[in-house]
VOGU-3710 file (C-alpha; in Angstrom, 3 decimals, decimal comma):
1> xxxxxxxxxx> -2,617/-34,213/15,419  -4,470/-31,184/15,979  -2,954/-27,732/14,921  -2,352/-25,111/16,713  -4,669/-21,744/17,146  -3,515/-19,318/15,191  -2,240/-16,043/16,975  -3,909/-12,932/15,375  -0,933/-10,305/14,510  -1,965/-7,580/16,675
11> xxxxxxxxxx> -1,805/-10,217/19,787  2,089/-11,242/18,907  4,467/-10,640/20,397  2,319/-10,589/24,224  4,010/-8,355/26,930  7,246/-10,176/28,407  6,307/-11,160/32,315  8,717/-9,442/33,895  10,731/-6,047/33,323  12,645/-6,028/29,635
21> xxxxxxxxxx> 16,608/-6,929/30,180  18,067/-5,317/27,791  19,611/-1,836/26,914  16,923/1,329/26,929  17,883/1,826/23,434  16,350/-1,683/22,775  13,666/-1,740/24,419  12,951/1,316/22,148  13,373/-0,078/19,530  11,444/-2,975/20,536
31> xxxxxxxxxx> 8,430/-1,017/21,789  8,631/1,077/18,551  8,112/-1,993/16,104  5,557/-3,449/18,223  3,166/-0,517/18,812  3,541/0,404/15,003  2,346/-3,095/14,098  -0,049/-2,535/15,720  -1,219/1,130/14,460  -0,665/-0,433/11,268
41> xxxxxxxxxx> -3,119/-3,014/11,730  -5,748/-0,623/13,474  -5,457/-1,357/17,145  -5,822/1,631/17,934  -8,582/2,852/15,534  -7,608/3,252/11,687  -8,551/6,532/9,105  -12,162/5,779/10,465  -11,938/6,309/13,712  -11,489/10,147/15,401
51> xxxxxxxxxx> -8,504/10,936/16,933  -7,562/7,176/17,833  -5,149/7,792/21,385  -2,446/5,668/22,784  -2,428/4,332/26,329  -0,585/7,144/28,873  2,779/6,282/29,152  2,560/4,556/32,860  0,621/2,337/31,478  2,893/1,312/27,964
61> xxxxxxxxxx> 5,920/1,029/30,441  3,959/-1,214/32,890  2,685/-3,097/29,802  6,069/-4,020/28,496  7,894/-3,987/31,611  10,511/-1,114/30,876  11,124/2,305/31,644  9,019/5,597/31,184  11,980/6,918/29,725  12,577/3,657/27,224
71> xxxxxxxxxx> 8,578/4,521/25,913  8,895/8,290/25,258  12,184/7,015/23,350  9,743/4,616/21,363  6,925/7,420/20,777  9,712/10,008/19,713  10,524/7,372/16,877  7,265/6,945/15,943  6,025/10,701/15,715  9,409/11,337/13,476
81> xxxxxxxxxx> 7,625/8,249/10,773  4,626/10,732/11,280  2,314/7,528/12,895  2,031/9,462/15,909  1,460/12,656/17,329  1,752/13,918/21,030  -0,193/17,050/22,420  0,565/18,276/25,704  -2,078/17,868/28,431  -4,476/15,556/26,002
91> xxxxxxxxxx> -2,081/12,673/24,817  -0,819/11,269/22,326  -3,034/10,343/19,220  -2,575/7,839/16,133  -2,444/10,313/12,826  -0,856/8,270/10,517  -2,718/4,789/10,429  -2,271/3,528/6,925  -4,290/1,509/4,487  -3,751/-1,987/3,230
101> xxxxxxxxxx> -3,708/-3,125/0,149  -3,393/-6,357/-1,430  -0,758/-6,960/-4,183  -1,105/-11,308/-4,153  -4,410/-10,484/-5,481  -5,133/-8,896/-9,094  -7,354/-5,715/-8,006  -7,997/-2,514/-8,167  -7,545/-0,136/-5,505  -11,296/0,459/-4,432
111> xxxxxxxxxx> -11,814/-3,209/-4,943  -9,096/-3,905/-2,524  -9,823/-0,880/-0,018  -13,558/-1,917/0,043  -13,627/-3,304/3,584  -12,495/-0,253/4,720  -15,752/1,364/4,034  -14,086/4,596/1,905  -14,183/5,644/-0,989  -12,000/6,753/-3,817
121> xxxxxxxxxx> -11,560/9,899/-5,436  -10,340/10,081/-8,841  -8,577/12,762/-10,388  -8,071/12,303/-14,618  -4,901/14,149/-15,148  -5,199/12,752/-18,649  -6,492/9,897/-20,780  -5,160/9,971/-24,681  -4,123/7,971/-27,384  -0,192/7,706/-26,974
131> xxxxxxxxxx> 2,324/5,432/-29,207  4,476/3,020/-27,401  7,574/3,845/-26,642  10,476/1,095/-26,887  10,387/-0,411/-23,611  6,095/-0,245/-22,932  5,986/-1,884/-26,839  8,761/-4,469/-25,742  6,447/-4,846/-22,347  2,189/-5,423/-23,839
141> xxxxxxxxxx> 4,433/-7,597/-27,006  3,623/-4,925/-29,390  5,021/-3,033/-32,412  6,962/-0,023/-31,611  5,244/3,010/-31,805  1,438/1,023/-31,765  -0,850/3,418/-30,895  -1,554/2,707/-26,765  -3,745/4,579/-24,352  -2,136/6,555/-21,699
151> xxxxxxxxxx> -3,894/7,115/-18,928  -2,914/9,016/-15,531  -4,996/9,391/-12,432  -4,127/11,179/-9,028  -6,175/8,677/-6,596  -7,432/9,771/-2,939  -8,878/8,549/0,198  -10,779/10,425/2,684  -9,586/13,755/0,403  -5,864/12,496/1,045
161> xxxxxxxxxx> -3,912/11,961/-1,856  -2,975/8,824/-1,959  -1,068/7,683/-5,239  -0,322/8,707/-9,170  -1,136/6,362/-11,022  -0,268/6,248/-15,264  -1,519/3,259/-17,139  -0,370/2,357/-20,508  -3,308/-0,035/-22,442  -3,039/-2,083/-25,124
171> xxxxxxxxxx> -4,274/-0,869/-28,952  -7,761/-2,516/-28,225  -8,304/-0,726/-24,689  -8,575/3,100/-26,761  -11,851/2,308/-28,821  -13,272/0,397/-25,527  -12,672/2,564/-22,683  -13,699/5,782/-25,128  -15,914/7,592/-22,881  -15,668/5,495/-20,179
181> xxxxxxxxxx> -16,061/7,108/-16,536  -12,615/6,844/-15,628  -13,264/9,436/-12,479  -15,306/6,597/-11,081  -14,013/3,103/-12,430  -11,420/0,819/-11,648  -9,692/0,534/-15,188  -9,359/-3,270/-14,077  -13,691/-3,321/-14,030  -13,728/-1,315/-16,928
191> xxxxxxxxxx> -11,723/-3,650/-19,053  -13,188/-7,000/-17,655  -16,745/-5,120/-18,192  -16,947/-3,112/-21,875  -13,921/-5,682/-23,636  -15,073/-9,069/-21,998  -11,750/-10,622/-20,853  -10,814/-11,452/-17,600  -8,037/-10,378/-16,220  -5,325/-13,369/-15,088
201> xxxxxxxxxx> -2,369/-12,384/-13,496  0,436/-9,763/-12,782  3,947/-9,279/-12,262  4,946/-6,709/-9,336  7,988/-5,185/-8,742  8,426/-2,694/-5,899  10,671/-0,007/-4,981  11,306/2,959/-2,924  11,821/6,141/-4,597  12,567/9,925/-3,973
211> xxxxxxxxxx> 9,594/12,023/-5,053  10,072/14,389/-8,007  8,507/17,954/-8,321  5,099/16,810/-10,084  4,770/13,674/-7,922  5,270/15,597/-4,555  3,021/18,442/-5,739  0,031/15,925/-6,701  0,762/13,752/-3,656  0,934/16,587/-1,077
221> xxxxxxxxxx> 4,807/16,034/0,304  8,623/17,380/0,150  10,513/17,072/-3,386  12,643/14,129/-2,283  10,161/12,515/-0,187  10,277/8,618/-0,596  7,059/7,230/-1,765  6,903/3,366/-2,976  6,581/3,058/-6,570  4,847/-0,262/-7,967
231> xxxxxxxxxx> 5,581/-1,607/-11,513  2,946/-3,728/-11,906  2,308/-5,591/-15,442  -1,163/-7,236/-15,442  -2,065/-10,190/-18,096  -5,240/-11,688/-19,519  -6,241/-15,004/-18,496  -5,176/-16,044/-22,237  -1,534/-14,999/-21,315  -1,679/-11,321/-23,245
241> xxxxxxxxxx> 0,679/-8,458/-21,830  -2,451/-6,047/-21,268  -1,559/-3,129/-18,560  1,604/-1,658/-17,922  1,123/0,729/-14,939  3,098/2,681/-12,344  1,951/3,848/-8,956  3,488/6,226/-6,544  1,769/5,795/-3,698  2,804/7,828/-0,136
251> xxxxxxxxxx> 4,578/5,338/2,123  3,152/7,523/4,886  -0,376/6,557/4,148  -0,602/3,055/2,207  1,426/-0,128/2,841  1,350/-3,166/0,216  0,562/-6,322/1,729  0,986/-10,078/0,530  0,799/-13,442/1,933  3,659/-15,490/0,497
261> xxxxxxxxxx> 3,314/-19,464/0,759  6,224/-21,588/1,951  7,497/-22,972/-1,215  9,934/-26,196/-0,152  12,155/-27,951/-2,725  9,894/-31,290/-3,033  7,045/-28,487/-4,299  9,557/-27,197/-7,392  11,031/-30,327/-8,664  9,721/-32,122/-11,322
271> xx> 10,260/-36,201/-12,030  11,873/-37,406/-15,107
//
């Protein structure tokens, strides 16, 4: 039985073959979630690219078989999630085509924005010897109040700030990462590299969040903006709690992507 070719995301859903039947508001709607799947996985020219445009309108309502009016509906709803922006007589242009990156893989964030060909800045807000507080001891499986290193780093792309990151480190990361470059590293390389472990696994939680004073002024938006904040806890291959971290990132600029398998219930059991 041979399978069937797989249909690359920008490609799905194709136009519908003859003009949309339901309600303008729908078709909205509809043409609002497809074209920002598409922005979103650079149809249309991603951070790269200058001044990335949209097709004219004539042709988006002749594409998806609905109205004019149904389109500029879809565009307004798109330029208010600030993907889009319309100037009179030119067009309208892609502004806010985000980056991916990968949270079913263990890596860091220029290791996982590396096919995107740019770089990232690194801003030390600080890097000190901290103790652990109840809840990061209870978290690396340490004494309370062991001596940890903090670290926090505001992280950008293309001179757009792009998350905040603080890092909590086991006891042995503060003699090891001592001097290391932290403007230019990956702490993930640096541990793998100067304490010779390899890195295993990690355990991600994700949430949205309204943006506090210090977070929006780093991060460049409104007190009360909502930014996605990722708890991520990362182990050694040996099973260790190593790196407790916390990254704001702007939801405006960076989504967090996995590929989930299908788990079925003949996978999870287990014979007596």
């Amino acid at each position: 039985m041979t399978s069937r070719p797989r249909i690359p995301p920008k490609d799905f859903p194709r136009p519908p073959a003859r003009k949309y039947a339901g309600t303008r508001e729908d078709a909205a709607r509809w043409v609002r979630d497809v074209l920002r799947t598409q922005i979103l996985d650079g149809a249309f020219g991603g951070l790269a690219a200058p001044r990335p445009m949209l097709p004219p309108e004539n042709e988006l309502a002749k594409e998806w078989g609905v109205s004019r009016n149904a389109i500029r509906e879809a565009l307004d709803l798109l330029r208010a999630e600030g993907l889009i922006t319309r100037v009179q007589g030119a067009g309208t242009f892609v502004t806010g085509a985000k980056l991916r990156q990968r949270i079913d893989r263990l890596e860091g964030l220029a290791e996982s924005l590396a096919g995107h060909q740019l770089s990232v800045q690194n801003e030390v807000l600080s890097a000190r010897e901290s103790t652990a507080t109840p809840s990061v001891a209870d978290k690396l499986d340490i004494p309370e109040g062991s001596p940890i290193l903090f670290i926090e780093r505001l992280r950008s792309v293309a001179n757009v700030p792009l998350s905040l990151d603080t890092t909590s480190l086991r006891p042995e990361a503060i003699d090891a990462l001592d001097g290391a470059n932290l403007a230019e590293e990956d702490v993930f390389r640096l541990l793998e590299d100067k304490l010779g472990v390899r890195l295993g696994q990690a355990e991600n939680t994700v949430e949205a969040v309204a943006a506090d004073k210090g977070t929006a002024r780093h991060l460049g938006v409104r007190v009360g903006s909502p930014v996605l904040l990722l708890h991520r806890l990362s182990y050694l291959e040996d099973g260790t709690p190593f790196d407790l971290e916390s990254v704001r990132y702007r939801g405006d600029r960076l989504s967090l992507v996995s590929v989930n398998p299908r788990v079925r219930g003949s996978d999870t059991e287990t014979s007596d």
